[in-house]
N, C-alpha and C positions, 0 to 999 in steps of 0.2 A: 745638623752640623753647628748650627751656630750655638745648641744649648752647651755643645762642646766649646764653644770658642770661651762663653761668656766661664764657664767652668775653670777653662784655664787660666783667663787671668784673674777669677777669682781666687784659684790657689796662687799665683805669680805673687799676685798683692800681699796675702798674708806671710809669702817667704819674706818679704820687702820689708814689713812691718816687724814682723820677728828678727830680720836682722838689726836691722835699725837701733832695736828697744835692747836686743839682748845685753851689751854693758851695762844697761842698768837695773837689770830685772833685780841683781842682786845686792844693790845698795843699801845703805840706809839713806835719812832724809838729807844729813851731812854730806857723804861721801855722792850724792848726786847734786847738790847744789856748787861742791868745788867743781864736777864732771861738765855743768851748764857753764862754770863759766871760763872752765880752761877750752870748753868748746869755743865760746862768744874771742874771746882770748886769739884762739888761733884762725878764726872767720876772720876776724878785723886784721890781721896780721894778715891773711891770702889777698885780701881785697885792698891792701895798702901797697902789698909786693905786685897788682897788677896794675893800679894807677902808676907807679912810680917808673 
């Protein structure tokens, strides 16, 4: 049982990772460094709208 358990979250993980990455599998080196920083962009904008 447990080589099943370690199994499942081994596939879990790599769905996590594949979702994650998917927006940018198909970039170029441009079109992901505007992606990095509309991300950084909207992180600093959630964490301002929770102090405030």
């Amino acid at each position: 049982m447990n080589c099943l358990n370690r199994l499942d979250y081994g596939i879990d993980y790599f769905k996590r990772v594949l979702t994650v990455y998917a927006p940018v599998l198909d970039m170029n080196e441009k079109e992901y460094i505007q992606y990095l920083e509309s991300m950084d962009r909207k992180n600093v904008e959630e964490k301002l709208s929770i102090i405030r």
